[in-house]
Backbone bond lengths (Angstrom), bond angles and torsions (degrees), N, CA, C in turn:
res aa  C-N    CA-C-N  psi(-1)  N-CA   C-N-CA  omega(-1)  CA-C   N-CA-C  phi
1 X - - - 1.444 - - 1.524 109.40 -
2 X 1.377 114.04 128.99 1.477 126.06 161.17 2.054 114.13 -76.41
3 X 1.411 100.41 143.95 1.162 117.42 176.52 1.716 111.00 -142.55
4 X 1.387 115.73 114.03 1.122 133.18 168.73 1.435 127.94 -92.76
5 X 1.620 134.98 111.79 1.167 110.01 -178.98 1.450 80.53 -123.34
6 X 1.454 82.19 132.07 1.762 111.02 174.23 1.237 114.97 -118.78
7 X 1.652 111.12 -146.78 1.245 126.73 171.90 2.039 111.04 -167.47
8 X 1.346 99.51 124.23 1.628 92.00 172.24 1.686 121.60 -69.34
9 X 1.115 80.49 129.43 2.133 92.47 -166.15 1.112 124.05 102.57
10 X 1.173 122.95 -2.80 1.837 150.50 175.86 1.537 90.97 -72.43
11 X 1.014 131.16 99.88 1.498 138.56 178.17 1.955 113.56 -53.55
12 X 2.135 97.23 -42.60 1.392 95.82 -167.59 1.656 88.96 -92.48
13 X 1.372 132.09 5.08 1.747 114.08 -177.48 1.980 95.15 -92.83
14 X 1.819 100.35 -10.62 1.631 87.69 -165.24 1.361 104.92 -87.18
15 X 1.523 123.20 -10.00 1.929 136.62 161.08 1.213 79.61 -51.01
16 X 1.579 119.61 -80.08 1.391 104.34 -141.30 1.510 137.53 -60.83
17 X 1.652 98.04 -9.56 1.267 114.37 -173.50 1.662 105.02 -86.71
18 X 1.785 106.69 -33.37 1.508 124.11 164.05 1.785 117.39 -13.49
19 X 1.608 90.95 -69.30 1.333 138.61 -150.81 1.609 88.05 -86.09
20 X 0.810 114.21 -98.34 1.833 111.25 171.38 1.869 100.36 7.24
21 X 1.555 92.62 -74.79 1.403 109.38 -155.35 1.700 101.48 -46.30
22 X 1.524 98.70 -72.15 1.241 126.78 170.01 1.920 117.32 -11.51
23 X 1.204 93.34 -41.93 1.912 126.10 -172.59 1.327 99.31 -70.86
24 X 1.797 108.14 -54.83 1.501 99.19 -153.72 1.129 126.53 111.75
25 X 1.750 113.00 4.07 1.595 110.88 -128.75 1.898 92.76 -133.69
26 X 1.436 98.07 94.53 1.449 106.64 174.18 1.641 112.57 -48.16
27 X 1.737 101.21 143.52 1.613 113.26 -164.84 1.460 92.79 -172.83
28 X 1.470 86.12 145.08 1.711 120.04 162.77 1.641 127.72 -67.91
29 X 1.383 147.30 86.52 0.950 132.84 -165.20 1.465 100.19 -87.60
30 X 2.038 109.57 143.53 1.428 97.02 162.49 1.502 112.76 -130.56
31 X 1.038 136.84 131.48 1.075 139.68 172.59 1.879 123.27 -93.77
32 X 1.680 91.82 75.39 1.676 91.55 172.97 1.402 121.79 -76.61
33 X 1.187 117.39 -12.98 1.804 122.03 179.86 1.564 123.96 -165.94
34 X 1.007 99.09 135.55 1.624 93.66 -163.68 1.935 101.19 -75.98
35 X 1.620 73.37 160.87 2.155 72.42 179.67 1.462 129.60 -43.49
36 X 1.308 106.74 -29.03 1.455 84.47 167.57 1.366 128.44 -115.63
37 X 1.350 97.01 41.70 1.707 128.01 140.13 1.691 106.35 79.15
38 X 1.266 106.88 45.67 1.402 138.41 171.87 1.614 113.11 -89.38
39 X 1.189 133.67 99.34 1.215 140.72 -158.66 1.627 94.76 -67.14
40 X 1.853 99.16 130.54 1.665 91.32 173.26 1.396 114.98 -121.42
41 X 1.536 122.08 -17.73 1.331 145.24 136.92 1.374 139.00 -94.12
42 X 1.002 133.33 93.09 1.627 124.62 -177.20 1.411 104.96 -60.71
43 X 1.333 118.30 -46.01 2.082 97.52 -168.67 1.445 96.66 -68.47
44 X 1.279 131.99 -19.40 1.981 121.90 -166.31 2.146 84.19 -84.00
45 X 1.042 98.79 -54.72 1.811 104.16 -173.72 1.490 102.50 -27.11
46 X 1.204 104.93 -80.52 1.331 134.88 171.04 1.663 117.45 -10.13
47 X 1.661 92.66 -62.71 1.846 106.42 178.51 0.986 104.64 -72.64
48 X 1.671 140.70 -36.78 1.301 138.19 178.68 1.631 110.00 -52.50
49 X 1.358 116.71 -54.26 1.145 119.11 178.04 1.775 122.69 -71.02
50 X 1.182 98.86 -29.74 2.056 103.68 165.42 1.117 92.45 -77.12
51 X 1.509 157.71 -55.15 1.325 128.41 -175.15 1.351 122.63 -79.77
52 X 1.050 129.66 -34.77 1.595 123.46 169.74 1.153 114.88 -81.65
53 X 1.554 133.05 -53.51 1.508 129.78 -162.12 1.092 106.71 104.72
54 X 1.652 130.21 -23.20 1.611 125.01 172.68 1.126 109.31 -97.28
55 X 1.672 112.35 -177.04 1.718 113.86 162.40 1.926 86.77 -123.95
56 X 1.302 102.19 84.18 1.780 121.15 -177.43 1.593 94.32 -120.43
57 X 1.785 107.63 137.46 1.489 89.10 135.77 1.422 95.92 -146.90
58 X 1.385 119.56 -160.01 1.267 116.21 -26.64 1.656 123.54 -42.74
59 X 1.142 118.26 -179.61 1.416 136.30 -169.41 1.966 117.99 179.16
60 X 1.365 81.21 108.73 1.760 81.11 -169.03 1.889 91.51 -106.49
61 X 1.483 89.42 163.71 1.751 102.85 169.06 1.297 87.08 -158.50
62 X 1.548 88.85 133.53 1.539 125.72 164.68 1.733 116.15 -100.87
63 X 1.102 95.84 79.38 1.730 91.87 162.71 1.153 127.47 -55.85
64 X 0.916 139.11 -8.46 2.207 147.05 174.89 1.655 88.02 -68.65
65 X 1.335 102.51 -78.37 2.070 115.54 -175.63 1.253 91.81 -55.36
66 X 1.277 112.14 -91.41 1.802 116.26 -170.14 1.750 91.23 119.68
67 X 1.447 100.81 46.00 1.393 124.84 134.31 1.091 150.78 -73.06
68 X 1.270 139.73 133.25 1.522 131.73 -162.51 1.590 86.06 -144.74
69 X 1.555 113.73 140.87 2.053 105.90 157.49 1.676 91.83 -175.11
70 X 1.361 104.44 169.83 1.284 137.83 -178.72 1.334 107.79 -95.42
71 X 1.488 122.58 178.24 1.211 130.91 139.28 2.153 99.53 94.51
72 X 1.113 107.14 122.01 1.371 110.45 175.03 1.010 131.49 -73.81
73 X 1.340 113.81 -13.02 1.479 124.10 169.60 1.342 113.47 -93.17
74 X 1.361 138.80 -29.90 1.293 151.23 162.59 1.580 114.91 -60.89
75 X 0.962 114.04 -42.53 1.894 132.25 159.05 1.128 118.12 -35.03
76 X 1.430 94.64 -53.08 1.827 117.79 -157.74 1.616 98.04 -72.08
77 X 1.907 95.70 -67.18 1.509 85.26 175.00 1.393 149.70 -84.57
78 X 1.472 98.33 12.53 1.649 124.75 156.72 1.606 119.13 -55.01
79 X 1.303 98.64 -61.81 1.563 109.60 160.71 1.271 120.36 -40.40
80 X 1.083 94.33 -79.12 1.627 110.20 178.84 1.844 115.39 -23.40
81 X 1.150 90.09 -59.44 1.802 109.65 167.52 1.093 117.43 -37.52
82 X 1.302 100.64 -79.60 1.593 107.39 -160.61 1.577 112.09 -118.67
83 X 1.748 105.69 44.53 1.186 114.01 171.79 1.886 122.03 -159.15
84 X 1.769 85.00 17.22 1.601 81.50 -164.33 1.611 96.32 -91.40
């Protein structure tokens, strides 16, 4: 299972959602804070930060691999990889 915590209006979480789509590739979206980093869930906030260590997103985790990473361009071609 894929897990995305994004944000709506987050330009690099809306690639990732692009790309997802684009794939085919069923996923969890979470929205702990909006882009300009206004907390909109504390328990999703919370997990973002126990699993990564930042308050970044996007931020995907792949539980199948037992992947976790940042960065929208790293996302993109993660996917891309090992999901096209």
């Amino acid at each position: 299972m894929l897990e995305l915590y994004q944000a709506e209006g987050c330009r690099y979480s809306a690639k990732v959602r692009e790309t997802l789509t684009d794939l085919g590739v069923s996923y969890v979206a979470h929205n702990p804070r909006s882009a300009a980093g206004e907390t909109r869930n504390e328990q999703t906030h919370n997990h973002l930060r126990t699993l990564g260590g930042e308050d970044q997103i996007p931020f995907l985790v792949d539980h199948q691999r037992g992947v976790t990473m940042y960065e929208f361009d790293d996302i993109v071609a993660y996917l891309e990889e090992h999901y096209a």
